[in-house]
C-alpha positions in Angstrom: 18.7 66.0 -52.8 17.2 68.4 -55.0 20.7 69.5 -56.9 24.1 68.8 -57.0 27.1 70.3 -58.1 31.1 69.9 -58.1 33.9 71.6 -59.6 37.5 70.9 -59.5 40.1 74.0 -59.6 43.7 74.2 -59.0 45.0 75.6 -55.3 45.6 78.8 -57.3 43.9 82.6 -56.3 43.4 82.9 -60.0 40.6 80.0 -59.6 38.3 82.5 -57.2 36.6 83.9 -60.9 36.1 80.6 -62.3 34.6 79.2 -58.7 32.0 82.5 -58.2 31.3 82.3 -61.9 30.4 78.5 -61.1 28.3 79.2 -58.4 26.5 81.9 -60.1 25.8 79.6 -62.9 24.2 77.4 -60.2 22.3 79.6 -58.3 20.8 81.2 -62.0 20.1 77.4 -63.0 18.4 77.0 -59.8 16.6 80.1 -59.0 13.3 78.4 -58.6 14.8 76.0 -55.9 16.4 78.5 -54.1 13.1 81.1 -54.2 13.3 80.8 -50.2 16.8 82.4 -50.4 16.2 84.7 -53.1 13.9 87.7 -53.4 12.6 87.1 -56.9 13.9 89.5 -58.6 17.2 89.2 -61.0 18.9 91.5 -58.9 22.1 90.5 -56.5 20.3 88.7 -53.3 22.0 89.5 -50.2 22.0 86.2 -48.5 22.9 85.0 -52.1 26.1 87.7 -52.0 26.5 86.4 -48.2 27.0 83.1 -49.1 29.6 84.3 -51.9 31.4 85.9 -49.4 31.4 82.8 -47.4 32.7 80.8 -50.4 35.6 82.9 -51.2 36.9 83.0 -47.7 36.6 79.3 -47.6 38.4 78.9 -51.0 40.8 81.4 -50.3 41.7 80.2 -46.5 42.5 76.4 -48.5 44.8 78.4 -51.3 46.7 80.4 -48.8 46.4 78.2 -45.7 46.0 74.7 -45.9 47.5 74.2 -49.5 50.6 76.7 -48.5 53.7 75.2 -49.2 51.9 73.0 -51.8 52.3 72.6 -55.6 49.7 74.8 -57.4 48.3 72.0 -59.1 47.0 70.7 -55.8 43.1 70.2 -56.0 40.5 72.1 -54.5 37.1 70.6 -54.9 34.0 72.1 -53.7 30.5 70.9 -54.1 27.2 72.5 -53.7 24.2 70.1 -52.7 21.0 71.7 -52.6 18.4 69.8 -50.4 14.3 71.3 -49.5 15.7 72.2 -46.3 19.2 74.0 -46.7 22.0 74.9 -49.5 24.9 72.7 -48.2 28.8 74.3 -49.7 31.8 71.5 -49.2 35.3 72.8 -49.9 37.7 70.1 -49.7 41.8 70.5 -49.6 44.4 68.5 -49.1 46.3 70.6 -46.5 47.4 69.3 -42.7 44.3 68.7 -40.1 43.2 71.5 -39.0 41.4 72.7 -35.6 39.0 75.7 -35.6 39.1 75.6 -32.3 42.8 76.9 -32.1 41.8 80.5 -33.7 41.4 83.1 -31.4 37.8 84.9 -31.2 37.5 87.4 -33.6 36.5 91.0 -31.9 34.3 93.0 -33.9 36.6 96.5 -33.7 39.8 95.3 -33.1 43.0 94.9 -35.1 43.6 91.1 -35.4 45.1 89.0 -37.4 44.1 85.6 -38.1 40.4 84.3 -37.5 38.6 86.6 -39.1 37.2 84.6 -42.0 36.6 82.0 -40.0 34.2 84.3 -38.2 32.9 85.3 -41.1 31.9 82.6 -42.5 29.9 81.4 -38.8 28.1 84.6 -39.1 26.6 83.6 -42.3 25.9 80.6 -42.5 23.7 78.9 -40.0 25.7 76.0 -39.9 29.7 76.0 -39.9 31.8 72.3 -39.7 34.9 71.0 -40.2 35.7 67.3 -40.3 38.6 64.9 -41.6 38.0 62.5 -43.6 39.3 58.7 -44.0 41.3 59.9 -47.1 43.3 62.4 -45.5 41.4 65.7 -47.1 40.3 68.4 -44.6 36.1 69.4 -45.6 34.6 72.9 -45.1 30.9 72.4 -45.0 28.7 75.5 -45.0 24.9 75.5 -44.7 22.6 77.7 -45.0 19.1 76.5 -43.8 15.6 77.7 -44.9 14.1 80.1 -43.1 
């Protein structure tokens, strides 16, 4: 592993600013390391802004989702691990199992609702997983791969 990151936010909307503003920070700190998913300059990358966009529907799908119904002080923890291969995003929460599987396919076009994030998120990053662990939290991993 090349980099690693974590932060720690309440299950709160109000956190989304403090969690991009994180991973800015780490994709500024790291610019060199992430040269394969950047395009060199200082401007906005859009697989950079793509991967944002993943990270805010996965932080915002544990807030209103998973953590629903729980005390804002509930923890969210996300990590960012940063390998020669990939940029790996874990958001974990402390919400009910949950199975991807149950969400209806998203239709490009059509009124739905429910899903869409989730398809989303599979359309930007290469990989997309879900998996319980042993300590009852529910783990979003992300990852985008090197091209």
């Amino acid at each position: 592993m090349l980099q690693n990151n974590h932060l720690r936010v309440k299950s709160d909307l109000h956190s989304l600013n403090q969690v991009l503003q994180w991973f800015d920070r780490f994709c500024f700190q790291n610019k060199c390391k992430l040269s394969w998913l950047t395009d060199g300059s200082d401007r906005p990358n859009l697989a950079l802004e793509e991967l944002k966009l993943a990270l805010v529907e996965g932080f915002t799908n544990a807030v209103r989702h998973a953590h629903k119904g729980l005390p804002p002080e509930t923890p969210i923890e996300i990590e960012l691990n940063l390998w020669d291969e990939c940029l790996e995003i874990r958001i974990w929460d402390r919400g009910e199992p949950f199975d991807p599987s149950t969400l209806p396919e998203y239709k490009p076009g059509t009124a739905q609702e429910g899903g869409v994030g989730w398809f989303l998120m599979r359309r930007i990053a290469d990989e997309v997983l879900y998996k319980r662990s042993q300590d009852g939290r529910n783990c979003l991993i992300l990852i985008k791969h090197k091209v």
